[in-house]
N, C-alpha and C positions, 0 to 999 in steps of 0.2 A: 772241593771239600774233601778233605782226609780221610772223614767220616761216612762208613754204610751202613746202615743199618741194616739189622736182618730180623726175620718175621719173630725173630724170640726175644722180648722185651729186654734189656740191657746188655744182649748180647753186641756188639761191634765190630765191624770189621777197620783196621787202623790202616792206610794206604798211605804215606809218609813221602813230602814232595822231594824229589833225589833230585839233586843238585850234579851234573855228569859233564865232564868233558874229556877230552884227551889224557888226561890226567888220570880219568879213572871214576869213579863220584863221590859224594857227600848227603847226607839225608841227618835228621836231628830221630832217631829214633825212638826219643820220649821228647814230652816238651809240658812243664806240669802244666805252663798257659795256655796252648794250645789246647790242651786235655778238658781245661778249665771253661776257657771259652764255647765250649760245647756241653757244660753242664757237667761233667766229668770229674768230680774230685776224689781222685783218690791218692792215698800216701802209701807210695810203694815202701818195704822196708830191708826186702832181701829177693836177691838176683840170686837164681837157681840155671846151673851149663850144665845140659848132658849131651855127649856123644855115643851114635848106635849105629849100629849094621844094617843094614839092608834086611828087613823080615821081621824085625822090632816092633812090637805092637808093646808100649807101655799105658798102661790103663784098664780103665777106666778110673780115675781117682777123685775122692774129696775128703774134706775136714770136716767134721759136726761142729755149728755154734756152741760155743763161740768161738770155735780157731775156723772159721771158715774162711776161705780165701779166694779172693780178686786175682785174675793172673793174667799179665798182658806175654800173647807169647807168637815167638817168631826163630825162625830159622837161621841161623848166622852161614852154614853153610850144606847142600846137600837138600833135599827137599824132603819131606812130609803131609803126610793127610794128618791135618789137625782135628778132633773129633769132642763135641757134648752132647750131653744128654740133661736135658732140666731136669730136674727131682725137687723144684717147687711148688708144695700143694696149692694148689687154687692160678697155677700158671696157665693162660692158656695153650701153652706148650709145654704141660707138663709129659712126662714121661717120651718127649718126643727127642731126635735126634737130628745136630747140624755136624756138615764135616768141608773142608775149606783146607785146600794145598796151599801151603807156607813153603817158601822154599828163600834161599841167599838171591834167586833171581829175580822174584816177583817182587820180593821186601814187603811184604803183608802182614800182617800181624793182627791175631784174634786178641782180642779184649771180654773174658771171662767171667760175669761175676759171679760172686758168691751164691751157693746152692746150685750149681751145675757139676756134674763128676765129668773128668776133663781126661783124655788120652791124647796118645799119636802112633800112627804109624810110620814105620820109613821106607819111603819109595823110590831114594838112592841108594848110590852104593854103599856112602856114610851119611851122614848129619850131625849137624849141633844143631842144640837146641837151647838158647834160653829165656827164661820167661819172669816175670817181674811178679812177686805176691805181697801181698799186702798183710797179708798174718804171720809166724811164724811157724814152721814147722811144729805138730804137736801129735806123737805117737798114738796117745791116747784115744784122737777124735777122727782115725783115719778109718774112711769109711772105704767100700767099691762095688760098682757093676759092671758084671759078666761082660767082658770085651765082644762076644759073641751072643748077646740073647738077642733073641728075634725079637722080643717087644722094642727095642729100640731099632732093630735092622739095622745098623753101621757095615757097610762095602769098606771093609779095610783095605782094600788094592793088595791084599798079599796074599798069593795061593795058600791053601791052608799046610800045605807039604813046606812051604818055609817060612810061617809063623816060628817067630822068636818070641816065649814069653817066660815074666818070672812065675815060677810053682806057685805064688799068693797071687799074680793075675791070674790066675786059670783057675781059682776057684773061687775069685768073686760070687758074691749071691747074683742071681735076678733081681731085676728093677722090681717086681712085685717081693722080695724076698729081703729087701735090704735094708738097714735102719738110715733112717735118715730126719733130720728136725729143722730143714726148710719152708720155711713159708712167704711166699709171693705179696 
């Protein structure tokens, strides 16, 4: 089965069967029937590539309804801690935190949904990164949580001496401090 589930309800882990021989390999890294097959529908509408250094901690990020977004996401090269925090009222994991290495070697890929603020860190020397959303990009509804609050406690694997972050990550609110209009 492709499919893990993990203890935060639509959260997923995506494990995609690679096809490998001397050649090199092959794996289908979306597949909407396969997705479908599992209860799964959703219509991705735009593929988002970043590449970062080694020390990169991008996040914590989300959208407010209604640009909230679905994000299936995986490492094309170099690895990462991929990191959420639910911020859906009435979740039973709300305000709580999951974190899961992605990396071009494992080929795992988290599947995100909407109402979770989503990061990563990089714990290569480089990474790409891309991931599939299902809303569009909207200035307006960008919300975020403090990479660092201890109500979530996320181990980003990165000394704090070589944390890389942008000036608007590092001053994300607190999980108690933050707007947000999820509901579970």
């Amino acid at each position: 089965m492709p499919f893990i589930k993990t203890d935060f309800p639509g959260l997923v882990i995506f494990e995609p069967k690679v096809h490998a021989d001397d050649r090199g390999y092959f794996f289908e890294s979306y597949n909407a029937n396969v997705f479908s097959a599992e209860g799964i529908e959703i219509k991705f509408i735009q593929d988002n590539q970043a590449k970062s250094s080694y020390g990169v901690i991008r996040g914590l990020h989300y959208q407010l309804n209604p640009y909230a977004q679905t994000k299936l996401i995986r490492a094309l090269s170099g690895s990462i801690l991929d990191a959420v925090v639910d911020l859906r009222k009435g979740s039973p994991t709300f305000g709580k935190s999951f974190s899961i290495e992605l990396s071009a070697e494992n080929k795992k890929q988290l599947l995100v949904p909407q109402g979770f603020a989503h990061g990563y860190s990089v714990l290569s020397e480089t990474a790409e990164v891309l991931y599939k959303v299902d809303q569009f990009y909207n200035k307006e509804s960008e919300g975020g949580v403090l990479y660092n609050d201890p109500a979530h406690g996320i181990d980003w694997r990165i000394p704090i001496d070589k944390q890389i972050l942008s000036e608007k990550d590092m001053h994300n609110p607190l999980i108690a401090d933050c707007v947000h209009n999820f509901v579970f």
